[in-house]
N, C-alpha and C positions, 0 to 999 in steps of 0.2 A: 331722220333718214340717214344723215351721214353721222349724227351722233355729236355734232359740232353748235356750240350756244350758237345764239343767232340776237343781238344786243339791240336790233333797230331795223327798221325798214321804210321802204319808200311806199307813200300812197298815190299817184296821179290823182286829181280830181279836172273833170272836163270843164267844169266853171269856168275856175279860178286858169285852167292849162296852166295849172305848176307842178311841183313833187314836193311833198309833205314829208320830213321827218316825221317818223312813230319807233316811239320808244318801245320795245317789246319786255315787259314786266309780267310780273304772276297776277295783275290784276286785268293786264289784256289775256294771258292765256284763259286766266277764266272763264272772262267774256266769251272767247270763241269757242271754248268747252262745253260753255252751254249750249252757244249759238248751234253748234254740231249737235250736242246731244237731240234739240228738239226739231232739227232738220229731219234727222233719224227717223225722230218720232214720228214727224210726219208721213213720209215714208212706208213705214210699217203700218199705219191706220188707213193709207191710198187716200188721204182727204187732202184738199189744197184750200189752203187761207181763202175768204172771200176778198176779190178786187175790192183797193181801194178806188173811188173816180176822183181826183183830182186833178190840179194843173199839167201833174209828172205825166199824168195820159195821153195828152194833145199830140207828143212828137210821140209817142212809144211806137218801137215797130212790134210789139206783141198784142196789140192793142185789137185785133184783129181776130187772134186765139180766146184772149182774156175777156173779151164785150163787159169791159167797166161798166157801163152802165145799166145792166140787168143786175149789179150786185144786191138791189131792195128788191127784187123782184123773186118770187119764188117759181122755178124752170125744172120739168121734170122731164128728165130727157128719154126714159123709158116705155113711156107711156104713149101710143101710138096714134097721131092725128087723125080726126074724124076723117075720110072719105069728104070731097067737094064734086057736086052737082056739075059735068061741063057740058058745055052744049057742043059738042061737036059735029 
């Protein structure tokens, strides 16, 4: 952007509430070239990774959007529910 190296940076992690040196080298660019590249990709296909269910879901506040625990489940969301019988 400004066209200036950028030698290191800080990471937060909410665990530990400290600040991490990270060294910014051609083998982290890569890393996130990828990581970017196949974001992308996602992207362009409209598909989203299936939820994992683990621990990390208990607190999530997407947890709500994402319903973990349908990930073994096969949900078709197009397909239009029977009609139910009401007595009214």
């Amino acid at each position: 952007m400004f066209n200036r190296p950028v030698p290191h940076g800080e990471l937060f992690t909410g665990k530990d509430r400290r600040r991490h040196l990270i060294t910014v080298d051609d083998e982290l660019t890569a890393a996130l070239q990828r990581a970017v590249d196949h974001l992308r990709q996602l992207i362009e296909h409209s598909s989203m990774p299936r939820p994992v269910h683990d621990n990390r879901c208990r607190r999530c506040s997407l947890r709500p959007g994402c319903l973990p625990e349908t990930a073994g489940r096969r949900i078709d969301l197009f397909t239009p529910r029977p009609l139910r019988d009401t007595d009214d």
